[in-house]
Structure formats: structure tokens, C-alpha cells
N, C-alpha and C positions, 0 to 999 in steps of 0.2 A: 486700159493698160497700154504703157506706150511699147515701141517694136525696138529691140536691142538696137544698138550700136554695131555696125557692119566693120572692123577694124581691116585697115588698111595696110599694105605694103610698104612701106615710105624710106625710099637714099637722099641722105645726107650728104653733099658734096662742098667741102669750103673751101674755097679757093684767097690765096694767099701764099707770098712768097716769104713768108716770116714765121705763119703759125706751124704749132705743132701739137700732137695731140694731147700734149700736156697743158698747151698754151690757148687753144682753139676754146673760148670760152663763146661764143655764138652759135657753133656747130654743135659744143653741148648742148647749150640751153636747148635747138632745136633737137635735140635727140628727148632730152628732157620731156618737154613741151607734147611730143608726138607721143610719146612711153605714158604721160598722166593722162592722156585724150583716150588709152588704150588700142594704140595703133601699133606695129611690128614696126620694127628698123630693118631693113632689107641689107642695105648697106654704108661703110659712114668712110668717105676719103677724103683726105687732103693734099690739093694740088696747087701746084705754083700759078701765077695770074699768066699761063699763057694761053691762047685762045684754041691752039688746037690740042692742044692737052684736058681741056675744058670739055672741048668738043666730042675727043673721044668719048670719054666718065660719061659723058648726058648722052652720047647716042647709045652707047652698050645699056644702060640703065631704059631707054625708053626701048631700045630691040628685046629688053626679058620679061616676057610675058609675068613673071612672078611680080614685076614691080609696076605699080599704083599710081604712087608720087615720085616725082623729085623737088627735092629743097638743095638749092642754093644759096650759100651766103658766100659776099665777097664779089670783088672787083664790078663792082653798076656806078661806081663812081666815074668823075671826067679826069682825074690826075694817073698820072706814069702809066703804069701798066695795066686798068683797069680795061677788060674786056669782055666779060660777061654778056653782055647785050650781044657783041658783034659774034660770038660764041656760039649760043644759045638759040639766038633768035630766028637763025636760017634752017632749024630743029623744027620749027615747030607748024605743024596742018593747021592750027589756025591758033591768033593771038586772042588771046582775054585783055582787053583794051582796058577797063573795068579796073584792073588789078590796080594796076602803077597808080591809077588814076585814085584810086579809095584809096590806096594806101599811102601816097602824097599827101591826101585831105585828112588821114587823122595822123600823120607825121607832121603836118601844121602846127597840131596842137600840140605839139611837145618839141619842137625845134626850132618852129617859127618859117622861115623863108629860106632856111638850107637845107629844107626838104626839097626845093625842084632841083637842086644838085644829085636826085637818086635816080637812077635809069634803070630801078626795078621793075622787072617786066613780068608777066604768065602767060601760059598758052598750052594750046593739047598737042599731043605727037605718038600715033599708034594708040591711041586710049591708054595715053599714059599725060597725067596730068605737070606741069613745071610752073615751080617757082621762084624767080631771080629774085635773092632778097639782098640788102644792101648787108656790110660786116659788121655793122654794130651789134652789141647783142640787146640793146635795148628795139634797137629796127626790127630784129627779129622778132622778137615775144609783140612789140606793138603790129609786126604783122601776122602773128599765131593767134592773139588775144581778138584784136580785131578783123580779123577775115577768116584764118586759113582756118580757126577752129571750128568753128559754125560748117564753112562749105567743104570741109574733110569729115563731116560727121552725118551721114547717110540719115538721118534721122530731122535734118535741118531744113523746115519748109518756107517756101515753097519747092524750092530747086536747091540744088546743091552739087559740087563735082565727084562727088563721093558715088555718087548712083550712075554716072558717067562712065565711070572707072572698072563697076565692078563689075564681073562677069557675068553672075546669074542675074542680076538686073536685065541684061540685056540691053541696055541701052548706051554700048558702043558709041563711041560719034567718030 
């Protein structure tokens, strides 16, 4: 008999000076995506691509103990105003190098060579796990489908960030 599924905490933050919550089809699907995995939504906002506005949303969310994950879609591109990277990145006790890098190699296969145009990043901060995903909502589910679902799923061996995360695991980083 396998051991349940440990459901997680997970905010939703998309950044974008255009979307809105009727229009935000990426931040749905990742609302979507996390609700069929059977994890909680902690919280779900949408802010303009500026970097300290960014910053605030990702520090409040990694100072509240209730919350697990953060997901990110929007601005990891290199045009106008994208700034995620510069945002996020000075957030974080240590980067998941890994991340960007898988998810480049199976954004290959489905976009070809404008995948190194993504400056989608990961990393921990207070045991609280981040994902910079880029705005497409195809980027996303290619990055839910192949990665974050497996390593957001306590259950997924050999390691996974889910047991990282959660508190009575005890294993804190």
C-alpha cells in the first residue's frame, strides 16, 4: 500500500502589466494544475512586471509560514519590462540550478531554440520552495507536467521538494 499524498500550500503570482484575472490564462491553468495534483491554493495575485512589486508578493509569501510553494509566471523573458529573475533571485538561500536547466531541455522539444530566450529560475527561501516560470501557459503545464508535478508530490522517489517543505517531515533546509 503506497503512503497518501502530503498536499501542499501553493501562491500563485503572475506578473504582467496587461493581464487580469479574467484574462490571466497561465495563472489559471497553474491554479488548475496544483487543485488536480490535490494541493491548496494559498494565495493567487496579479502584479505589474515591476521588480519591486514582484519582490514585495515573493518575500510576504516566503515570510508566511502557511505557505510551501511559490509559482511564478511571467516576465523571465529579455524584452521591456521583464524582471523576474532580477526580482526574485536575490530571495532566494540557495538556487535549484537544475530547474531552468530541465526545463530548457524539455522546452527544446516543443519550441525549438527560443527556449534559451527563458530565464526561468527555482530556489529555496525559509523552507519555502520558488518557481520562476516563464508566461506562456503552454511553459507552464510543460513545466507542471514535467517537473514541478512529480517534485511537489511527497510521494516521488527518490527525493523530491515536497518533503523539504513540509514541516512534520522535518527536514527543513
Amino acid at each position: 500500500m503506497s503512503e497518501p499524498m502530503l498536499p501542499l500550500s501553493i501562491a500563485v503570482l503572475t506578473i504582467s502589466d496587461t493581464r487580469t484575472e479574467e484574462t490571466d490564462r497561465s495563472g489559471q491553468a497553474l491554479v488548475g494544475c496544483l487543485a488536480d495534483a490535490g494541493h491548496r491554493l494559498a494565495d493567487k495575485r496579479i502584479v505589474p512586471d515591476d521588480i519591486y512589486r514582484i519582490r514585495a508578493v515573493v518575500a510576504e509569501w516566503i515570510a508566511d509560514p502557511a505557505i510551501q510553494v511559490v509559482l511564478t509566471t511571467g516576465g523571465t523573458g529579455f524584452t521591456g519590462r521583464d524582471s523576474t529573475p532580477e526580482a526574485v533571485g536575490v530571495l532566494f538561500d540557495k538556487e535549484i540550478e537544475g530547474f531552468g536547466e530541465l526545463f530548457r531541455q524539455l522546452s527544446w522539444q516543443e519550441i525549438g531554440s527560443s527556449t534559451v530566450q527563458s530565464r526561468c529560475l527555482g530556489g529555496l527561501a525559509n523552507a519555502t520552495v520558488i518557481f520562476c516560470l516563464p508566461g506562456s501557459t503552454g511553459a507552464c503545464r510543460t513545466a507542471w507536467n514535467g517537473i514541478l508535478a512529480e517534485q511537489l508530490d511527497s510521494r516521488h522517489k527518490p527525493c523530491n521538494f515536497a518533503n523539504l517543505v513540509i514541516p512534520e517531515r522535518g527536514q527543513h533546509v
